[in-house]
C-alpha positions as CSV (number, residue, x, y, z in Angstrom):
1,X,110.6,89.4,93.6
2,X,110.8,97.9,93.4
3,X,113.1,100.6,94.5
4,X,115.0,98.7,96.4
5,X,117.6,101.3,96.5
6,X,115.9,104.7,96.8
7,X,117.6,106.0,100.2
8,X,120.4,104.9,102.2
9,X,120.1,107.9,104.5
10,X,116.1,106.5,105.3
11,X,118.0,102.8,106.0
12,X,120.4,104.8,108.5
13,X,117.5,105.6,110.7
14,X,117.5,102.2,111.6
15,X,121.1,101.5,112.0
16,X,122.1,99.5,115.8
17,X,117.9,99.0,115.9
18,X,117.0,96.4,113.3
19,X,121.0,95.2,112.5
20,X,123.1,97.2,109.8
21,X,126.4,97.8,110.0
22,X,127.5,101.3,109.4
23,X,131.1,100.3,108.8
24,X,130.9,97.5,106.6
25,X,132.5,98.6,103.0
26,X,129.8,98.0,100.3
27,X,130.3,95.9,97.5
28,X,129.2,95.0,93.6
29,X,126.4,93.1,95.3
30,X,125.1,95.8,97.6
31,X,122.1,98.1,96.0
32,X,120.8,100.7,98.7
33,X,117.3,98.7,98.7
34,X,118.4,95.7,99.7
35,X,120.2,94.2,102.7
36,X,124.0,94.6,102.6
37,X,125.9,91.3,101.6
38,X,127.9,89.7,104.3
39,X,128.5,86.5,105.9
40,X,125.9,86.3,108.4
41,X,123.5,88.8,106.6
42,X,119.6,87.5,107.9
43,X,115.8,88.5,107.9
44,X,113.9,87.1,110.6
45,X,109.8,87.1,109.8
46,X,107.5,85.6,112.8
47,X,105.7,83.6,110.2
48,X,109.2,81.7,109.0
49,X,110.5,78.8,110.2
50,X,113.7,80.2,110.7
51,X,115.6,83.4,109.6
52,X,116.1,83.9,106.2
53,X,120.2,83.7,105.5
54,X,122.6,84.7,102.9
55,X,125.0,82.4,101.9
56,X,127.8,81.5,99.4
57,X,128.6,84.5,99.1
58,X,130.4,85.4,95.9
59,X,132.1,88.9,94.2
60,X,129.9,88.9,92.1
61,X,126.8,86.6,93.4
62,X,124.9,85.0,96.3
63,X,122.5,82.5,98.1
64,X,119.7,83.7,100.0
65,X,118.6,80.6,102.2
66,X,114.5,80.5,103.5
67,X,112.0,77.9,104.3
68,X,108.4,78.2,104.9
69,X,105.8,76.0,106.4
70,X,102.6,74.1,105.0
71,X,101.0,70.9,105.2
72,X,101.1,67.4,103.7
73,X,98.0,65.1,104.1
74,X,97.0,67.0,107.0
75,X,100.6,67.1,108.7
76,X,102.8,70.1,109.1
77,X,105.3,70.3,106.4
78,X,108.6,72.3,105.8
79,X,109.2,73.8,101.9
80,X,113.0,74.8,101.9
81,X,113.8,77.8,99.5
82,X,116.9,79.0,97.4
83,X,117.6,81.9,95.2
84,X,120.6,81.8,93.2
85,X,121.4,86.0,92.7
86,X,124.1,87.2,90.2
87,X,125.2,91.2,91.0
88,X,125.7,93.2,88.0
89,X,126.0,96.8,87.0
90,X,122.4,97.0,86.5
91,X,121.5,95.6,89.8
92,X,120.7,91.8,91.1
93,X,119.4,89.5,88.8
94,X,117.8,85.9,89.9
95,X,120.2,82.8,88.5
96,X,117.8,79.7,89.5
97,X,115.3,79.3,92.2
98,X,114.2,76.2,94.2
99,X,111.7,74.8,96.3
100,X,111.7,71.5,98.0
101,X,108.8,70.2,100.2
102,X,109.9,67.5,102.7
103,X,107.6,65.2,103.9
104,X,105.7,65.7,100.8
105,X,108.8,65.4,98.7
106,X,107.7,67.7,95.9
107,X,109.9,69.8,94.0
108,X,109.7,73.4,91.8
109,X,112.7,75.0,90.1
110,X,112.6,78.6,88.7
111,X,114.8,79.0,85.8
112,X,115.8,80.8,82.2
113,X,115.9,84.2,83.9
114,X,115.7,87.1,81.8
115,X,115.3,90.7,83.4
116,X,116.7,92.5,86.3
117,X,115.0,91.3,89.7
118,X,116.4,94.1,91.5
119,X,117.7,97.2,90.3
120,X,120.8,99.4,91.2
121,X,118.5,102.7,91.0
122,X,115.3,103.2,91.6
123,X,112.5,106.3,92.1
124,X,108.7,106.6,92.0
125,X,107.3,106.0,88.7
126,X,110.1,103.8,87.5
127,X,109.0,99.9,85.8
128,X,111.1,96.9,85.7
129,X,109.9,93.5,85.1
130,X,111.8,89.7,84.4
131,X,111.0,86.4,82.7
132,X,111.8,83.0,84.0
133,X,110.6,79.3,83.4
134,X,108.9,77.3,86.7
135,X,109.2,73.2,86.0
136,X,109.3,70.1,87.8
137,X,112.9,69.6,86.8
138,X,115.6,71.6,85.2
139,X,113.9,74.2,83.3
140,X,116.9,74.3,80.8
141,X,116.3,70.7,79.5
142,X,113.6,70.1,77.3
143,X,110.7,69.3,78.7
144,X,108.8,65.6,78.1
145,X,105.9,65.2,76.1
146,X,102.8,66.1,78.1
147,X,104.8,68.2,81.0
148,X,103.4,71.6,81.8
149,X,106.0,74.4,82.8
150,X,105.0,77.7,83.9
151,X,106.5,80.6,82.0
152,X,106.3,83.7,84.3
153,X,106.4,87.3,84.3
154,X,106.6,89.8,87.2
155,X,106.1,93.3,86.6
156,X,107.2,96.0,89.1
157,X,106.3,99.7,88.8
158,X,107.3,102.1,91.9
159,X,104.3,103.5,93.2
160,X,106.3,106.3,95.7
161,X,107.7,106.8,99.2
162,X,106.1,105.5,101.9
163,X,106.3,104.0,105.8
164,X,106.0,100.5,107.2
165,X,104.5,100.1,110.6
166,X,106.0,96.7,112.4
167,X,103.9,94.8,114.0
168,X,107.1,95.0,117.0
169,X,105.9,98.9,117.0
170,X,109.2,99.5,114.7
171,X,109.0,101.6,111.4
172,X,111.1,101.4,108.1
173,X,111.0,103.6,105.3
174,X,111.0,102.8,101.6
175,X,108.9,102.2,98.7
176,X,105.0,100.8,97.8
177,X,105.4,99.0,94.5
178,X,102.9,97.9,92.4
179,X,103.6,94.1,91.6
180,X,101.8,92.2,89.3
181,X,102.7,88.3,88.7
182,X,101.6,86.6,85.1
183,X,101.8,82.9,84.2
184,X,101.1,81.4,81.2
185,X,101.4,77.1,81.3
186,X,103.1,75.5,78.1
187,X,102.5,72.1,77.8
188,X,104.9,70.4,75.9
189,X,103.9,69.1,72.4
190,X,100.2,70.6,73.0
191,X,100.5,74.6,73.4
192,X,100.0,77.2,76.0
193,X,97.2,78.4,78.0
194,X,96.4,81.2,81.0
195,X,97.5,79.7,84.4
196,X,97.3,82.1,86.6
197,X,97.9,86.4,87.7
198,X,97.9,88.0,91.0
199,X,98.3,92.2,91.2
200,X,99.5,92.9,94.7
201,X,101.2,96.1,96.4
202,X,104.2,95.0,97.9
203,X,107.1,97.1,99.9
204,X,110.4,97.6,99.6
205,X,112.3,98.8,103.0
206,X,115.6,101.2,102.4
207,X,118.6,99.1,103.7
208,X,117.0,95.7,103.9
209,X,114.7,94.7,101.0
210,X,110.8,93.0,100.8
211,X,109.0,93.1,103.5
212,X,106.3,92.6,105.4
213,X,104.6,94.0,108.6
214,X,105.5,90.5,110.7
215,X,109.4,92.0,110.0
216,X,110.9,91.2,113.2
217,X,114.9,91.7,112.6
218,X,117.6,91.6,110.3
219,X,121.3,92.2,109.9
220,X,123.8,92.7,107.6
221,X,126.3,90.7,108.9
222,X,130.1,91.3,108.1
């Protein structure tokens, strides 16, 4: 999933409230609108499961760890989430993507990224936007007769500065950005239709990343 990095000096604000750590040195994989990458770096949303975590940490890559609940014949159901994120001089880029419903046990894999997810710098008016595969299986091997993938593209375009009110009463500063998703289904040895598009305005908090209002803490680890 915008100007991610637009103003350390709005993240500061929050510094000791929400969880950043002024003293932490910043790394290859730290852009200024995202959370800073340590061991122990969270997000925790009221309508999550459980905190979102980073992990396997890498110079020059990480793991951000998340489920999310939903249902399976009428019983609550758990779909655990990984992003795969390489950090390059451009910004961070997504790797591979997986989701994994338990009871139901369903799977989706997100691969053949191409595109910067997240860039280094950003500012109102600024467009970024990357491709990637959604299958069953391994996107990278060739699909089966008959098997539909999903080839996707999201398009960001920074819309300008703006303020997040918490639902805790908290506010963060950072970006509204205009993001609009488009997937087009290829089935394999029959050809490609429309699947689906959502446009949505999403935001992009200085110091910490997407979010939403339900925000309810984060930290940046060490």
């Amino acid at each position: 999933m915008p100007s991610l990095f637009r103003a350390l000096a709005a993240g500061c604000l929050l510094l000791g409230t929400l969880g950043l750590n002024p003293a932490r040195a910043a790394g290859l994989c730290d852009v200024p609108y995202f959370l800073p990458i340590g061991q122990g770096a969270s997000w925790t949303f009221a309508s999550e499961i459980r905190p979102r975590t980073v992990q396997n940490i890498q110079p020059d890559g990480f793991e951000v760890h998340s489920a999310y609940p939903t249902e399976y014949q009428g019983q609550p159901d758990v779909i655990d989430h990984i992003d795969t994120y390489h950090c390059g001089a451009e910004g961070l880029s997504l790797v591979q993507h997986s989701e994994i419903e338990q009871a139901a046990e369903a799977s989706q894999f997100g691969g053949l990224y191409r595109g910067v997810a997240l860039p280094r710098s950003i500012a109102p008016g600024v467009d970024w936007e990357y491709t990637y595969m959604l299958a069953g299986g391994d996107p990278a091997e060739p699909p089966v007769d008959q098997e539909v993938r999903d080839r996707v593209t999201e398009h960001f375009h920074v819309l300008g500065q703006a303020t997040m009110s918490l639902t805790s009463g908290k506010q963060v500063d950072g970006l509204q950005v205009q993001h609009t998703i488009k997937a087009i289904a290829v089935v394999a040895g029959v050809g490609e239709h429309d699947d689906y598009a959502l446009d949505r305005v999403d935001f992009l908090a200085a110091g910490v990343g997407w979010v939403t209002p339900d925000l309810v803490s984060y930290s940046s680890g060490s």
